[in-house]
C-alpha positions in Angstrom: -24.7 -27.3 -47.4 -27.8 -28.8 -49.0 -30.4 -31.3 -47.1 -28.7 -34.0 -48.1 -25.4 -33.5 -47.4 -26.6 -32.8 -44.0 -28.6 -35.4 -43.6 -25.6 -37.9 -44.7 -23.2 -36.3 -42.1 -25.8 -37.1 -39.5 -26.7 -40.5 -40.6 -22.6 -41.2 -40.4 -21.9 -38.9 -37.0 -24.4 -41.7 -36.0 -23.0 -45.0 -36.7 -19.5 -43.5 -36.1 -20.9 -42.9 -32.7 -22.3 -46.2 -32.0 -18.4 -47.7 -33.7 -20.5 -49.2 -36.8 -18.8 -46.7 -39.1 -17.0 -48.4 -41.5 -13.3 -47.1 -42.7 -15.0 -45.4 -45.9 -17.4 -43.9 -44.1 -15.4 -42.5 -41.3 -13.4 -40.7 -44.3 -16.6 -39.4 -45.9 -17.7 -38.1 -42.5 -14.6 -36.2 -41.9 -15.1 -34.7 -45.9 -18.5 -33.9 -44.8 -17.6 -32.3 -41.6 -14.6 -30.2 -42.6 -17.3 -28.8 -46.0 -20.2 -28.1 -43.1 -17.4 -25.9 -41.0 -15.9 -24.8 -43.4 -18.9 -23.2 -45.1 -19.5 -19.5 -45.4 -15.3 -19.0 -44.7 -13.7 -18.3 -48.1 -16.3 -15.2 -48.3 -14.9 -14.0 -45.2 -11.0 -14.4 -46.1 -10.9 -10.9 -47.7 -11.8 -9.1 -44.8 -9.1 -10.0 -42.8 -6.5 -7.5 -42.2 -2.8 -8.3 -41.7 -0.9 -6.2 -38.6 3.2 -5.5 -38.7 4.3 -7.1 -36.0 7.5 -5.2 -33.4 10.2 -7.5 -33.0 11.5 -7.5 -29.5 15.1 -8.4 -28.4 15.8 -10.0 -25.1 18.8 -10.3 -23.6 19.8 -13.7 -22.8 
């Protein structure tokens, strides 16, 4: 995420903080947020390795 992405997603943590974020920028926020976590996760989607799973009956 670039400088001013970052620097936008502050500036809106911010005011949502102090309840002066306004309905548009609360959704621009949460755009902002989800990128910054998300970043760096696709790359590390092929690594993950799937285990068969053992079914276990129960008696009920």
């Amino acid at each position: 995420m670039d400088a001013i992405k970052l620097t936008r997603l502050n500036c809106l943590f911010e005011k949502a903080l102090d309840n002066n974020a306004k309905l548009v920028e609360q959704h621009e926020l949460k755009q902002l947020y989800n990128e910054y976590v998300n970043e760096g996760r696709n790359q590390n989607k092929s690594k993950v390795i799937t285990l068969p799973f053992k079914v276990v009956k129960t008696a009920i």
